[in-house]
N, C-alpha and C positions, 0 to 999 in steps of 0.2 A: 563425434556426433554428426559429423557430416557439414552440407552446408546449410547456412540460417540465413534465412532474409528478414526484413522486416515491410511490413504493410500497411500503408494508411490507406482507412475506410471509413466508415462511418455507419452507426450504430444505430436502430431503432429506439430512441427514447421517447419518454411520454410526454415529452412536452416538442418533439422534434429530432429531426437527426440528429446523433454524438459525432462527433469529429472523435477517430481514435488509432490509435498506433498499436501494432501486433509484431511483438518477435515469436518468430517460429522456432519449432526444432526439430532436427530431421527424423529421433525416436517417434512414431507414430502411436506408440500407448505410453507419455509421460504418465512419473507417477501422479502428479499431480500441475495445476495450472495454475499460474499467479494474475493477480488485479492489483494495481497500484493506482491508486486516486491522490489529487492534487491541492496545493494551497488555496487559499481565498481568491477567487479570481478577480473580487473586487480590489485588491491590491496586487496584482499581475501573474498569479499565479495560473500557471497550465500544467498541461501534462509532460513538460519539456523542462518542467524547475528543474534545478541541479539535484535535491534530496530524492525526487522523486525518478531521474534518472540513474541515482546510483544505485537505490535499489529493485530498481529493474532491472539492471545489468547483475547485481549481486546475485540474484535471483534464478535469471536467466543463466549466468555463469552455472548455476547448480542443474542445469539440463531442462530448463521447467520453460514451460511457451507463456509467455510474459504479454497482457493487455493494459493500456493506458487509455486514457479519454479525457478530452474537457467536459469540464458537467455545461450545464444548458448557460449559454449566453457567454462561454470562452471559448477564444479561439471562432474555429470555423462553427461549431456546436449552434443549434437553434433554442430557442427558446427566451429567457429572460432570468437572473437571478433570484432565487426564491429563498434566501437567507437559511439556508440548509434542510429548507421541510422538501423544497418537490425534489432537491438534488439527489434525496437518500433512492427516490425513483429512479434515476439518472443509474445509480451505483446497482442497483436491482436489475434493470436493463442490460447493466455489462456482466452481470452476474448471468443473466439468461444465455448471453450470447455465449459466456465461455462455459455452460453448460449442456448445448448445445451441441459443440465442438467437439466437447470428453467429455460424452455424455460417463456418468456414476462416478468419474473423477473428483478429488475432493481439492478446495479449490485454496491458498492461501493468500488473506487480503489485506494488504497495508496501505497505509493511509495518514500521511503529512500535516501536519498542521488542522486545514478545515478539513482536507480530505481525509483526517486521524477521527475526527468529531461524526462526520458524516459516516464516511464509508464503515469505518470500523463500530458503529452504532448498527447499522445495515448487518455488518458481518456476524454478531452475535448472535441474532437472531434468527440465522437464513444458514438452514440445514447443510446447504452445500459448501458453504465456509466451514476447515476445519480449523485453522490456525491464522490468528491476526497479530497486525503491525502495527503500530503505533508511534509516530516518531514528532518530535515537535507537538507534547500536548499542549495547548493553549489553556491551562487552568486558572488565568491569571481573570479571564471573563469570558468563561462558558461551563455550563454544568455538565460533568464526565459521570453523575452518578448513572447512569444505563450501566456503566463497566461494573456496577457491584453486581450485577446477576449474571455475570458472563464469567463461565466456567469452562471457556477452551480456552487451548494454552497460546499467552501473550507474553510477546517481545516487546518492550518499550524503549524507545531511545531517548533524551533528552540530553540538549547540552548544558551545562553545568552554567553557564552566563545567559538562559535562553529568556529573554528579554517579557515573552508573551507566558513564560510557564515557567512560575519561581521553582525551581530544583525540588525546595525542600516539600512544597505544597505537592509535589509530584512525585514524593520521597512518601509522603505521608498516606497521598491518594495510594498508589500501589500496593502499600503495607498494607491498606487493609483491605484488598482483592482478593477474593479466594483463588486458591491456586488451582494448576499449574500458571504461574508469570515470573518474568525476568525483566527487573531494570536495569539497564546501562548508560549510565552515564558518559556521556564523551567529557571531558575538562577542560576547562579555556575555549569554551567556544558557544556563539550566540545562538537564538533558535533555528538559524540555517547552515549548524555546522560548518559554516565558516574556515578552511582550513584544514579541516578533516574530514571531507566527504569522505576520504577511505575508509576511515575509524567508522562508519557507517556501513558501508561494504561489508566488512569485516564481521562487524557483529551478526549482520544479517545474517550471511553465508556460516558463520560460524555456529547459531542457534539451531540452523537448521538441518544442518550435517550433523549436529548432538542430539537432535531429533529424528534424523534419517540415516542412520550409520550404512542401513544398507544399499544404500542409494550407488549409482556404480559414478564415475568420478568422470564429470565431462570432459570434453576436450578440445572446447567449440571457446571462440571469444564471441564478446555480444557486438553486434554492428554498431558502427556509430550514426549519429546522426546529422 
């Protein structure tokens, strides 16, 4: 794939500048772009968590130019926390910006914890998302039903000990999502996969190779940071 860099800039949001990180890729028509949105920032969460760097590298590893961001009031980002109603703007903005870039490109958006609640609410509904992430759902005190009328295909991840989203309530919620969706469970491990960022990796990279066979097989590593 050639060489990758990666770039921090900062995004047009509605409430202020995003603070946001871009890995490249040297294919100049990927088939598609990825978004990754981040945890609560009210409990330390950025675009820099370890969940939400693994699968951006996972991602990116599959040939795809990868965008990150702090929603408003993390990090460098302007604005003030808006308990997830202005952030889903926030996710909308980054969604412009990488359709901007590849323009008709379909976009895949995953989304950790708050940024699982937020972004992936955003992505249902916003034509240019074809395929969303999910990972650390927090069902334990937040309402996930938006995901019953969301019929693109979803990958969820959950750890089996994950402290904010009892397994089984997240065993139950997906059973009854129409399809196409896949859960994975990782085992022995809390809501910040803990120990097995790879098993995170893995699944990502693996869902979407079983979704994109034809895809041709990179050969680039993701930069670090």
């Amino acid at each position: 794939m050639g060489n990758v860099y990666h770039h921090r800039l900062f995004l047009a949001g509605p409430a202020g500048r995003l603070e946001a990180m871009y890995w490249t890729v040297a294919e100049p028509e990927p088939p598609m772009a990825a978004l990754v949105c981040h945890p609560h920032p009210l409990f330390g969460g950025t675009m820099h968590n370890k969940v939400v760097f693994q699968v951006a590298r996972a991602l990116h590893d599959l040939g795809l130019p990868v965008l990150r961001f702090n929603f408003r009031g993390a990090g460098l980002s302007e604005g003030l926390h808006d308990e997830g109603r202005g952030e889903q703007g926030d996710v909308g903005a980054a969604l412009d910006w990488l359709a901007l870039k590849f323009p008709g490109k379909p976009i895949v958006l995953a989304g950790f914890s708050f940024g699982m609640v937020v972004g992936v609410q955003v992505g249902c509904r916003d034509n240019r998302v074809s395929e969303l992430i999910g990972l650390g759902l927090p069902v334990n005190r937040n309402d996930l039903g938006f995901l019953a009328s969301c019929t693109k295909p979803r990958l969820f991840l959950q750890g089996s000990e994950d402290q904010y989203g009892d397994v089984d309530k997240v065993r139950e919620l997906v059973a009854s999502l129409p399809e196409p969706k896949r859960l994975v469970v990782v085992p022995g491990v809390d809501h910040f996969f803990t120990g097995k960022l790879e098993s995170v990796g893995e699944a990502v990279r693996a869902w979407m190779t079983e979704r994109h066979p034809d895809w041709p097989s990179p050969v680039h590593a993701s930069p670090a940071e």
